[in-house]
VEXDO-684357 format. One record per residue: residue number from 0; residue in one letter; x, y, z of N, C-alpha, C in turn. Coordinates in steps of 0.1 Angstrom, whole numbers, m for minus. Layout:
<rs>
NUM, a, X, Y, Z, X, Y, Z, X, Y, Z
...
</rs>
This chain:
<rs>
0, x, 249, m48, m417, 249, m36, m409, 235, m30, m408
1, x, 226, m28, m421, 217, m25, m421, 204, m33, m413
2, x, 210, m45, m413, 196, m53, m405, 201, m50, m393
3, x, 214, m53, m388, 213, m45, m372, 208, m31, m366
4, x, 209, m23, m375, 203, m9, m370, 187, m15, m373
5, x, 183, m20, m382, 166, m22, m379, 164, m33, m364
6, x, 169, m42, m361, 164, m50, m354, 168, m41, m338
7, x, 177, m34, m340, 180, m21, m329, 167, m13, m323
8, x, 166, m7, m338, 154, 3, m336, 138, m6, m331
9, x, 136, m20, m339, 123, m28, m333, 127, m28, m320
10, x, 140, m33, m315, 144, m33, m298, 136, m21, m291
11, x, 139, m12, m293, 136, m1, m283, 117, 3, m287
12, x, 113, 2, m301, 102, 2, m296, 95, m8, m286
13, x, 101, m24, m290, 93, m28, m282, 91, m34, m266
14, x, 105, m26, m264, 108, m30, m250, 98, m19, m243
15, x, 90, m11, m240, 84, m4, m233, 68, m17, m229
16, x, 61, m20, m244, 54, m30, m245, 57, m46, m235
17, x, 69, m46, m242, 73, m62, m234, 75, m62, m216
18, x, 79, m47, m211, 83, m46, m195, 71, m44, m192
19, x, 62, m38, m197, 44, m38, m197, 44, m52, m188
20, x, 39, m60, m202, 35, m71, m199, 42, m81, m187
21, x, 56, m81, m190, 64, m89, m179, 64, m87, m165
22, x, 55, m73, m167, 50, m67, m150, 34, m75, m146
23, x, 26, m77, m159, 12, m76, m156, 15, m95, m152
24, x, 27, m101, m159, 30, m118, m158, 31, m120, m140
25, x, 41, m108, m142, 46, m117, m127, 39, m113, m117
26, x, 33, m100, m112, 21, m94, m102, 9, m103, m103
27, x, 10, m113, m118, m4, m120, m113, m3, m133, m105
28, x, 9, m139, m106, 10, m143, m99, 12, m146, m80
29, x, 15, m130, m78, 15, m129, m64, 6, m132, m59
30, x, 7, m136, m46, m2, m139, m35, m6, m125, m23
31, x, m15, m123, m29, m24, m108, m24, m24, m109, m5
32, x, m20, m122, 1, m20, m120, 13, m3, m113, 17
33, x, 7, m112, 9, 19, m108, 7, 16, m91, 8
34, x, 10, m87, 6, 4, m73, 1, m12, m71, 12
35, x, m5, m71, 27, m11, m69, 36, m18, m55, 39
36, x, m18, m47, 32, m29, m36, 26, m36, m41, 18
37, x, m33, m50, 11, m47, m54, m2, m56, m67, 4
38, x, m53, m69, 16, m58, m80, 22, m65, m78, 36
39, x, m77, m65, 32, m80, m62, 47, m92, m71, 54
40, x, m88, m70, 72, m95, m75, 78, m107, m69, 86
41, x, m109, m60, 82, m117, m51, 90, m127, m42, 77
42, x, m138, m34, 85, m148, m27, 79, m141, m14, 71
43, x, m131, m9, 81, m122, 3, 78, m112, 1, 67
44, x, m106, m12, 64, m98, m17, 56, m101, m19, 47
45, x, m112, m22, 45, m124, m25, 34, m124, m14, 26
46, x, m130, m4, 34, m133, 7, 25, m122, 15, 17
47, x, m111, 16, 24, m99, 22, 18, m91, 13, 10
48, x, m97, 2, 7, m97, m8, m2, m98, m5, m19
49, x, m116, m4, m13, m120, 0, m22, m117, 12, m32
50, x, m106, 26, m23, m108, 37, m21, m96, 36, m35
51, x, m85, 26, m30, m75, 20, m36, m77, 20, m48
52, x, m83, 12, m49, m88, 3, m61, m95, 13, m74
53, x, m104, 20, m64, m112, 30, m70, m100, 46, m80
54, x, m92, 46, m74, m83, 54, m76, m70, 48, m88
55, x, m64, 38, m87, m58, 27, m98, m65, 30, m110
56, x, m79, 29, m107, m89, 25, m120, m88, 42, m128
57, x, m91, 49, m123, m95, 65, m126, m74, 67, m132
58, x, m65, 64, m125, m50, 66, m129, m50, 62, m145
59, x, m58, 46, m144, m55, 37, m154, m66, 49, m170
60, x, m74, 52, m167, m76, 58, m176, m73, 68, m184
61, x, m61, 80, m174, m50, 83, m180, m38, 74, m189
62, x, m36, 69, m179, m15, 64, m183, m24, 54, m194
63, x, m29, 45, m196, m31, 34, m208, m31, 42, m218
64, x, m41, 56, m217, m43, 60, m235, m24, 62, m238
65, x, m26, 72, m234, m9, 81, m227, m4, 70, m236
66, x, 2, 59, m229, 10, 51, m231, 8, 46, m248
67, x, m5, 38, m251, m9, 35, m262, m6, 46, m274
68, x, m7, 57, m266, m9, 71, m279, 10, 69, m282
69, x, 20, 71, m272, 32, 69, m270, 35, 56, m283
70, x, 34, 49, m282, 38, 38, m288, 30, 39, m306
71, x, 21, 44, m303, 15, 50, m319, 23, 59, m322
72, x, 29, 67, m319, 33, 80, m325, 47, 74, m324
73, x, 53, 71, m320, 66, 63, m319, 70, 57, m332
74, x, 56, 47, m335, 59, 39, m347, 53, 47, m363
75, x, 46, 56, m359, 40, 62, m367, 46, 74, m376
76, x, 50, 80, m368, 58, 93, m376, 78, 86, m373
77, x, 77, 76, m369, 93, 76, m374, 100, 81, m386
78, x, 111, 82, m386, 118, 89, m401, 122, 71, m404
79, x, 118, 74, m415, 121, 60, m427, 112, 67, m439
80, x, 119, 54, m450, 118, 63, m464, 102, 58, m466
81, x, 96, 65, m472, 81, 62, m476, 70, 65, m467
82, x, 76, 72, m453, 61, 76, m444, 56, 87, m447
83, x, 39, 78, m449, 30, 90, m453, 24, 96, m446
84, x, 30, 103, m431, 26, 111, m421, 23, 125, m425
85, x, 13, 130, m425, 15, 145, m434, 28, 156, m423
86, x, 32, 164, m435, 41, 176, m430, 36, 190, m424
87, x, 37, 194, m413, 32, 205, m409, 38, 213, m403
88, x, 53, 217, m411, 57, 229, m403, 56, 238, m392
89, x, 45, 247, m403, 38, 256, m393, 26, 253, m382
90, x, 25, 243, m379, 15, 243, m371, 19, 239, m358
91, x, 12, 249, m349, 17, 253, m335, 8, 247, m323
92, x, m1, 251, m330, m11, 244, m316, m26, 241, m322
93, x, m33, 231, m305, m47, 227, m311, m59, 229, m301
94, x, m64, 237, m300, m75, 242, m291, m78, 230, m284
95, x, m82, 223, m295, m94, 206, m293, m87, 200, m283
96, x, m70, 193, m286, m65, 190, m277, m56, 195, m267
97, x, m60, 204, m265, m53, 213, m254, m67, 212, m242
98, x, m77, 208, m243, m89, 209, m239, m90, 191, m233
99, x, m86, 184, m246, m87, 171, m239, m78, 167, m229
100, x, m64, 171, m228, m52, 169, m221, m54, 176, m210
101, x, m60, 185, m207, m62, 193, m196, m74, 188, m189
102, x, m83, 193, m197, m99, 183, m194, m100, 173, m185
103, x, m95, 163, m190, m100, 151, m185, m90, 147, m174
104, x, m74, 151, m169, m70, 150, m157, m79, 162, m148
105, x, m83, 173, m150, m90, 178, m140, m106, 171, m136
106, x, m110, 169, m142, m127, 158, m139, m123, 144, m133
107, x, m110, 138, m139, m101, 131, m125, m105, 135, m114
108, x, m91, 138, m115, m93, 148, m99, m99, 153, m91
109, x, m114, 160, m100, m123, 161, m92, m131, 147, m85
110, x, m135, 142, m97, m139, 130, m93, m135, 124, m77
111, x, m119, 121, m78, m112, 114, m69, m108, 120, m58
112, x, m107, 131, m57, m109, 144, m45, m127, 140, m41
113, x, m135, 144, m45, m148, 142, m37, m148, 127, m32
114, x, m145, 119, m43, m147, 107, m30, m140, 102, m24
115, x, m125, 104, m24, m117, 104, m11, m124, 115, m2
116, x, m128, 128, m5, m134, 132, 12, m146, 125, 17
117, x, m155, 120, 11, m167, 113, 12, m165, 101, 23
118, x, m151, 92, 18, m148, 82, 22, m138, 84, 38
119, x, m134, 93, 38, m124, 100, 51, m137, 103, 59
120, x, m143, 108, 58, m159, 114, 68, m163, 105, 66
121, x, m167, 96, 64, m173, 84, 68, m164, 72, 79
122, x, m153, 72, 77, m141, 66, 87, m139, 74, 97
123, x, m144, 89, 98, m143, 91, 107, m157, 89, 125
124, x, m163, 79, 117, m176, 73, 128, m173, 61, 132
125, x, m178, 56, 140, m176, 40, 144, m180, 31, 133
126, x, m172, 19, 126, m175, 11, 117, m190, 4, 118
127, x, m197, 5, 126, m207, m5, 132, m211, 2, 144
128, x, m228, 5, 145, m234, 14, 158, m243, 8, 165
129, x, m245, m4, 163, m252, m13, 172, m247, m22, 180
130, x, m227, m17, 182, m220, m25, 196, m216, m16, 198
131, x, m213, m17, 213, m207, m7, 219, m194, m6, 216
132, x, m181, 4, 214, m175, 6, 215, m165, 8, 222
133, x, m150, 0, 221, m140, m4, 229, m128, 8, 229
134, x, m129, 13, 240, m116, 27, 242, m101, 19, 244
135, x, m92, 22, 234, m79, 20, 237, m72, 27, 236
136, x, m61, 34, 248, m57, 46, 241, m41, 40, 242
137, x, m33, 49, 229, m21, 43, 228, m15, 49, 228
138, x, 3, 50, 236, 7, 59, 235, 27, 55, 230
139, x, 30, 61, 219, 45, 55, 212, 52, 65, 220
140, x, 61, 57, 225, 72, 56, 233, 85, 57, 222
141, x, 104, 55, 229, 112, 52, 224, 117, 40, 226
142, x, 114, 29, 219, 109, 27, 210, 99, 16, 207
143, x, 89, 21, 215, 79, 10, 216, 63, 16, 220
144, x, 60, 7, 221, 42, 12, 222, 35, 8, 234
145, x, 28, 19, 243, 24, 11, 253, 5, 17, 253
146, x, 0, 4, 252, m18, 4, 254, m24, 5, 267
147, x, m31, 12, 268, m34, 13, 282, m54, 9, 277
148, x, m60, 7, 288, m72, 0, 286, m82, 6, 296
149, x, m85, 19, 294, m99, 26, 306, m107, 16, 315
150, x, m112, 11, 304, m125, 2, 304, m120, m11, 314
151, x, m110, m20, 314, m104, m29, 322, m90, m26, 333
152, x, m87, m14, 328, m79, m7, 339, m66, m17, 337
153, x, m61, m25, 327, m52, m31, 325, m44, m23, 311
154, x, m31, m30, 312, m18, m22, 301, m14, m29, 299
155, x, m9, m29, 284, m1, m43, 277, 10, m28, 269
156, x, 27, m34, 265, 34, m33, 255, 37, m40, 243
157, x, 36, m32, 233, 43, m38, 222, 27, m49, 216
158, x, 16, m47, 221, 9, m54, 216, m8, m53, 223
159, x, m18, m57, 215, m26, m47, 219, m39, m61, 216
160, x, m48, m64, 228, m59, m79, 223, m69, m68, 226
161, x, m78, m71, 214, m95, m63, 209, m104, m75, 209
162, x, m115, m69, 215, m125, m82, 203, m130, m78, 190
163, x, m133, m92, 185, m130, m88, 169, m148, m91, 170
164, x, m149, m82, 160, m165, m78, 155, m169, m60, 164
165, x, m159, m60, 172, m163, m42, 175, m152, m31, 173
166, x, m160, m23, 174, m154, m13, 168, m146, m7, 179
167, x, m129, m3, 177, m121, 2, 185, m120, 14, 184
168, x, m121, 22, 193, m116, 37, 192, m103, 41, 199
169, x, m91, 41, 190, m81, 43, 195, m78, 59, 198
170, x, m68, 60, 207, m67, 73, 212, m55, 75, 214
171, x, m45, 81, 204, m34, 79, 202, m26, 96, 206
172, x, m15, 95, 215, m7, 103, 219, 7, 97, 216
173, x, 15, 110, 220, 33, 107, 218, 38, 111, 232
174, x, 49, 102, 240, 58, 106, 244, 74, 109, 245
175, x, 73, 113, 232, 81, 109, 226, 84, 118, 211
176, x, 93, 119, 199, 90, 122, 189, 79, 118, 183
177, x, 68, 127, 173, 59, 120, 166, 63, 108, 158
178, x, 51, 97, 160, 55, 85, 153, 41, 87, 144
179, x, 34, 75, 136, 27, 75, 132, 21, 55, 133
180, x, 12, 53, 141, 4, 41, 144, m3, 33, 132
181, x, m1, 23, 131, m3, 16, 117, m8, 4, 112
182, x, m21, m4, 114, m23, m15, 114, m29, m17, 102
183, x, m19, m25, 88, m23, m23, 76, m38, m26, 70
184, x, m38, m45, 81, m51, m50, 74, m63, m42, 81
185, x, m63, m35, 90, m71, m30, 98, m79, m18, 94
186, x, m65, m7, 89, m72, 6, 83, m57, 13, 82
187, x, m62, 23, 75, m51, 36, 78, m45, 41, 87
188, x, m32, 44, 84, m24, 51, 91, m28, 64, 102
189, x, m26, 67, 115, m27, 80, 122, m17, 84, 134
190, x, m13, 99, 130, m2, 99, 134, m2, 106, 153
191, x, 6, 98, 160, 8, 102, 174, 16, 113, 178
192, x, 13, 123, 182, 21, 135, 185, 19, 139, 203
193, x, 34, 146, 201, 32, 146, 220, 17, 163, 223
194, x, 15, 158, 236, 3, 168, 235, m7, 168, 231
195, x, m12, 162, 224, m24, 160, 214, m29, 144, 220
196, x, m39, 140, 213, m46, 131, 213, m59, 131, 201
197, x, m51, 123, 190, m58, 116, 178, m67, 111, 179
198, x, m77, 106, 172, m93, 94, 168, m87, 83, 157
199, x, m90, 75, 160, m89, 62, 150, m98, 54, 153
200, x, m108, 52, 149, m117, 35, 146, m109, 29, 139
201, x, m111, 18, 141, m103, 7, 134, m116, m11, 141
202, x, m115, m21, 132, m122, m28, 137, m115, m39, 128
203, x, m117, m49, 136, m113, m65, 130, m127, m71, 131
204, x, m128, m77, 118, m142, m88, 113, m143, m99, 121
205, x, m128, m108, 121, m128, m122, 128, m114, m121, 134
206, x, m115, m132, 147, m103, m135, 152, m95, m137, 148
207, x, m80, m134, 146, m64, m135, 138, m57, m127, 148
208, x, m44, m121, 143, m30, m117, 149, m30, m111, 137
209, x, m28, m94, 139, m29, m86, 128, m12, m79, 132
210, x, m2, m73, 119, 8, m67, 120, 1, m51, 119
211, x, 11, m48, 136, 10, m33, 135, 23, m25, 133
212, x, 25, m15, 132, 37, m7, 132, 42, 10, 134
213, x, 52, 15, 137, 55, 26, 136, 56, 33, 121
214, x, 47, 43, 113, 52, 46, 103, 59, 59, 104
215, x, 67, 63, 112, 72, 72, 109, 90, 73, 114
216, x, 98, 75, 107, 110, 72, 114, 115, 80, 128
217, x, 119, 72, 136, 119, 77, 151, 134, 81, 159
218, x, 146, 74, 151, 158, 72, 150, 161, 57, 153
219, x, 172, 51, 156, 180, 40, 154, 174, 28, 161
220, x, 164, 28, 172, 155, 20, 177, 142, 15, 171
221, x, 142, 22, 155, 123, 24, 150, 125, 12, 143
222, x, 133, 3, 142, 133, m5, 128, 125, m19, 137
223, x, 127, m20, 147, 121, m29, 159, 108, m23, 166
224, x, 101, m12, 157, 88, m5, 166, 79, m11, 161
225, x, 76, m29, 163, 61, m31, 154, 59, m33, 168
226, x, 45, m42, 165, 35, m47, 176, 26, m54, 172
227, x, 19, m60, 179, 8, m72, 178, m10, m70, 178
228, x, m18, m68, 171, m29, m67, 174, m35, m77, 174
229, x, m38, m85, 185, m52, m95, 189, m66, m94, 186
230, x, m72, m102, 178, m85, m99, 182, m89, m114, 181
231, x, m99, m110, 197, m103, m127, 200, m119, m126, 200
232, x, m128, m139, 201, m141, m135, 206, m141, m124, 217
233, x, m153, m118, 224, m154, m113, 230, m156, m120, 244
234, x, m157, m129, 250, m154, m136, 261, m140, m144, 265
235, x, m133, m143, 256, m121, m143, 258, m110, m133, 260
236, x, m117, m121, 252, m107, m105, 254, m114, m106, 273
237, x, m125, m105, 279, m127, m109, 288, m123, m117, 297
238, x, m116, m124, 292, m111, m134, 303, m95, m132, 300
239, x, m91, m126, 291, m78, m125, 290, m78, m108, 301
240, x, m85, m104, 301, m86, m92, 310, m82, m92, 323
241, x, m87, m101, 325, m89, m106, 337, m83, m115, 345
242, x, m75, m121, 338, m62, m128, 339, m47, m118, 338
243, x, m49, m111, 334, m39, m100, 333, m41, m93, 350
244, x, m48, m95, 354, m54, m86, 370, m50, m100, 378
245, x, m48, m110, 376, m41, m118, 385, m28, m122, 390
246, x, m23, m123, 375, m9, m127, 372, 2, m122, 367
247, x, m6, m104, 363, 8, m96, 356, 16, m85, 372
248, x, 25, m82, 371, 27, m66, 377, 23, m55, 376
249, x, 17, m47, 387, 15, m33, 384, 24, m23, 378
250, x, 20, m12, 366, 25, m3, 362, 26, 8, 369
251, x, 42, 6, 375, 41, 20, 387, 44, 34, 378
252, x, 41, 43, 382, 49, 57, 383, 63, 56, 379
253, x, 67, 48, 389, 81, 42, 379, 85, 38, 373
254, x, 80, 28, 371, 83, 20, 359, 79, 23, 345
255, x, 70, 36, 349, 66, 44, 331, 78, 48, 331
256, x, 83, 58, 340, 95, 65, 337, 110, 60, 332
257, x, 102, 46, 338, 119, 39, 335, 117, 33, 317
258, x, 104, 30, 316, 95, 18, 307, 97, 37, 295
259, x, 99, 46, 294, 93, 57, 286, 105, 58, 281
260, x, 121, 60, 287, 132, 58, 286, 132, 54, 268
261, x, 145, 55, 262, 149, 49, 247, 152, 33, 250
262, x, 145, 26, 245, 153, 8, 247, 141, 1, 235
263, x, 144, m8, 231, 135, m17, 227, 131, m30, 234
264, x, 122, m33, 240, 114, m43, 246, 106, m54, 239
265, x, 106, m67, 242, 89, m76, 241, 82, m72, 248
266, x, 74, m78, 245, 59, m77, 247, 60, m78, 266
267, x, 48, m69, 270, 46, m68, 285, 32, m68, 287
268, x, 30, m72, 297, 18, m67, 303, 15, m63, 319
269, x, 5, m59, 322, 4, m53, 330, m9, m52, 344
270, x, m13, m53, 356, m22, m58, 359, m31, m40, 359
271, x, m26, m36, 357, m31, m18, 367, m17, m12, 363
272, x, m25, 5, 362, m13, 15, 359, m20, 27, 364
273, x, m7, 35, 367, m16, 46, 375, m25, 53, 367
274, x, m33, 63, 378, m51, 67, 374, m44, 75, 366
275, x, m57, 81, 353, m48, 94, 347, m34, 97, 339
276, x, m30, 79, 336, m15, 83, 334, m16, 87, 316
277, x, m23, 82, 310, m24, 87, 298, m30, 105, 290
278, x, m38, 109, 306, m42, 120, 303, m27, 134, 308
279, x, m22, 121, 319, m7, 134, 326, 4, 131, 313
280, x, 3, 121, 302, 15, 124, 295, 13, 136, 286
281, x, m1, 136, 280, m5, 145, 271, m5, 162, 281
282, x, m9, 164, 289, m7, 174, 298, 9, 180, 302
283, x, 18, 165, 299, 31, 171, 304, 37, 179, 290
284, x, 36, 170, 282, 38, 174, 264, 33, 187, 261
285, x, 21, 190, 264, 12, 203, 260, 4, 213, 266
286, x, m5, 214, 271, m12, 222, 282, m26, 210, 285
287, x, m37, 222, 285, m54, 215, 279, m53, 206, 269
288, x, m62, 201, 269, m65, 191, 259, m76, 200, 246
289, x, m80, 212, 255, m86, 220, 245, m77, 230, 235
290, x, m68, 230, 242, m59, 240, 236, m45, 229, 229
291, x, m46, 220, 216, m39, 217, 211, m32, 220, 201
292, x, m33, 236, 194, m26, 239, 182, m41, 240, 174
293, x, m33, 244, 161, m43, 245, 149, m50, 235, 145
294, x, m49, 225, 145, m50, 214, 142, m65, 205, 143
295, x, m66, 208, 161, m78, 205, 167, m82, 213, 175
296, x, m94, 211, 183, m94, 221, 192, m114, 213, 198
297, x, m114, 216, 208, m124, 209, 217, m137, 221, 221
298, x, m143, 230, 218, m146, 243, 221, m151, 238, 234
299, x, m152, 246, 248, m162, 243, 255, m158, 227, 265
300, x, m145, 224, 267, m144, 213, 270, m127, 215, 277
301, x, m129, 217, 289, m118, 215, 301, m109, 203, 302
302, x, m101, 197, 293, m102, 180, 297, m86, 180, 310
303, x, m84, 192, 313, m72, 192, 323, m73, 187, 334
304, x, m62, 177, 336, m62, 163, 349, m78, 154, 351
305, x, m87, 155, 339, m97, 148, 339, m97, 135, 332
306, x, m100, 120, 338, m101, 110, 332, m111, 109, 321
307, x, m102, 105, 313, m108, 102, 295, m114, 86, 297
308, x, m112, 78, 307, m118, 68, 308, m132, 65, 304
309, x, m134, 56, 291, m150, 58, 289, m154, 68, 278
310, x, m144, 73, 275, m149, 87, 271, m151, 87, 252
311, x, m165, 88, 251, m162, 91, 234, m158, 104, 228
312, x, m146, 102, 221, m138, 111, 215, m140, 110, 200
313, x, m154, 109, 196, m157, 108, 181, m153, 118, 173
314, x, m156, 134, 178, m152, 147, 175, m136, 145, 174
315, x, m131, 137, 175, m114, 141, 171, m110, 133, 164
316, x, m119, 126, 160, m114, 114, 148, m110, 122, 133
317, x, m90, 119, 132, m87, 122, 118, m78, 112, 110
318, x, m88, 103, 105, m88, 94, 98, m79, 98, 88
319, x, m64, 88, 87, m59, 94, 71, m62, 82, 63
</rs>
């Protein structure tokens, strides 16, 4: 009887230890391309990579002692006959470590507060300033996404071809309930709301098929709200442009209204969509484009029934 209550009590100490390890066994085994946040393809993905990484590390310097101190004191002051733990009734408290416990998660924090803002202002510029930059503006639907393209005056659904090596400035509205736009290996999340119009750089290093997504729940159509990001050389995003102006249908007036509707769709494309149609959804949702809520705001800048075509919208970039 007595060996089972001992081999009991070794149980529980050292199961906290053993799930430790049995986590650090099998995570190392994973394949980090499975964990398509930890596997970025882009400048933007990179850094909030690092931002990641950088943050784990600063956590790990709390929870290890934590933990370690946990399992000392566990084994240390247990009640069994012969422990020479000293007794201290009366004693209430300790300046020293009331200073360390407090202390050192606040100089955390500070720490990881300044350079998460460091790293957020800095994402909010073009990844790269010696190419020119490619306007996409995107706008989540129910329940789907549709890209429209200033610059080529073409529109694709449910999927979106960039060239890879420049920097994209997405330009993200809602028609719809707010969703939130999401291309893991690419960069962070930013969320689409009706009336508004968001900033996102985002860039891909080399050609691949990158997974995009809805992150925000939309109702019973959102579980089907991904999409496709392309990025090809740049004479083939060109030629694929341009092939889309020969061989797709035009995006009527209509067919937004029908295409804006709740349904889930494949992938579309499109040769031409009407002028302005990205700037009349945001106008129908809200007023100005200067006048968007607390949130943002454009001082000095009329953007009502004006084409955004071309247009840098660096000032509205909010990088999460």
């Amino acid at each position: 009887m007595k060996g089972e209550i001992t081999l009991r009590k070794w149980y529980q100490y050292a199961k906290l230890p053993f799930l430790a390890l049995l986590s650090m066994v099998l995570l190392s085994g994973c394949d980090k391309s499975k964990f398509i946040v930890l596997d970025p393809k882009g400048p933007v993905g990179q850094e909030e990579l690092h931002l990641i990484i950088f943050s784990a590390v600063l956590c790990a310097i709390v929870i290890i002692p934590v933990l370690g101190i946990f399992v000392y004191i566990a084994i240390r002051y247990r009640d069994k006959p012969g422990n020479k733990a000293p007794y201290q009734p009366e004693w209430a408290d300790s300046k020293v470590l009331e200073v360390i416990w407090w202390g050192i998660p606040v100089v955390i924090v500070g720490i990881l507060g300044y350079y998460t803002a460091i790293t957020t202002l800095n994402l909010t510029k073009p990844p790269v300033t010696n190419v020119k930059p490619v306007v996409v503006q995107v706008t989540s639907l129910d329940w789907k996404w549709l890209f429209t393209y200033p610059d080529k005056q073409v529109a694709t659904v449910n999927y979106a071809e960039i060239p890879a090596g420049v920097p994209i400035q997405f330009v993200l509205t809602s028609d719809a309930p707010m969703n939130s736009f999401w291309v893991p290996q690419l960069g962070g999340q930013e969320y689409t709301m009706p009336g508004m119009a968001m900033g996102l750089w985002l860039q891909a290093d080399k050609p691949g098929e990158y997974f995009g997504a809805g992150a925000n729940f939309t109702g019973k159509g959102f579980a089907h709200m991904n999409f496709k990001v392309k990025a090809v050389p740049q004479a083939e995003y060109d030629k694929w442009a341009e092939g889309l102006k020969q061989s797709s249908p035009a995006l009527t007036k209509a067919g937004y209204d029908s295409l804006s509707k709740p349904s889930n769709v494949n992938e579309m494309s499109f040769s031409s969509y009407p002028k302005g149609l990205f700037e009349s959804i945001i106008d129908k949702n809200g007023h100005h484009m200067n006048h968007m809520g607390d949130s943002m705001s454009m001082p000095g800048m009329d953007m009502h029934g004006k084409d955004m075509s071309g247009m840098n919208m660096s000032g509205m970039n909010m990088q999460k």
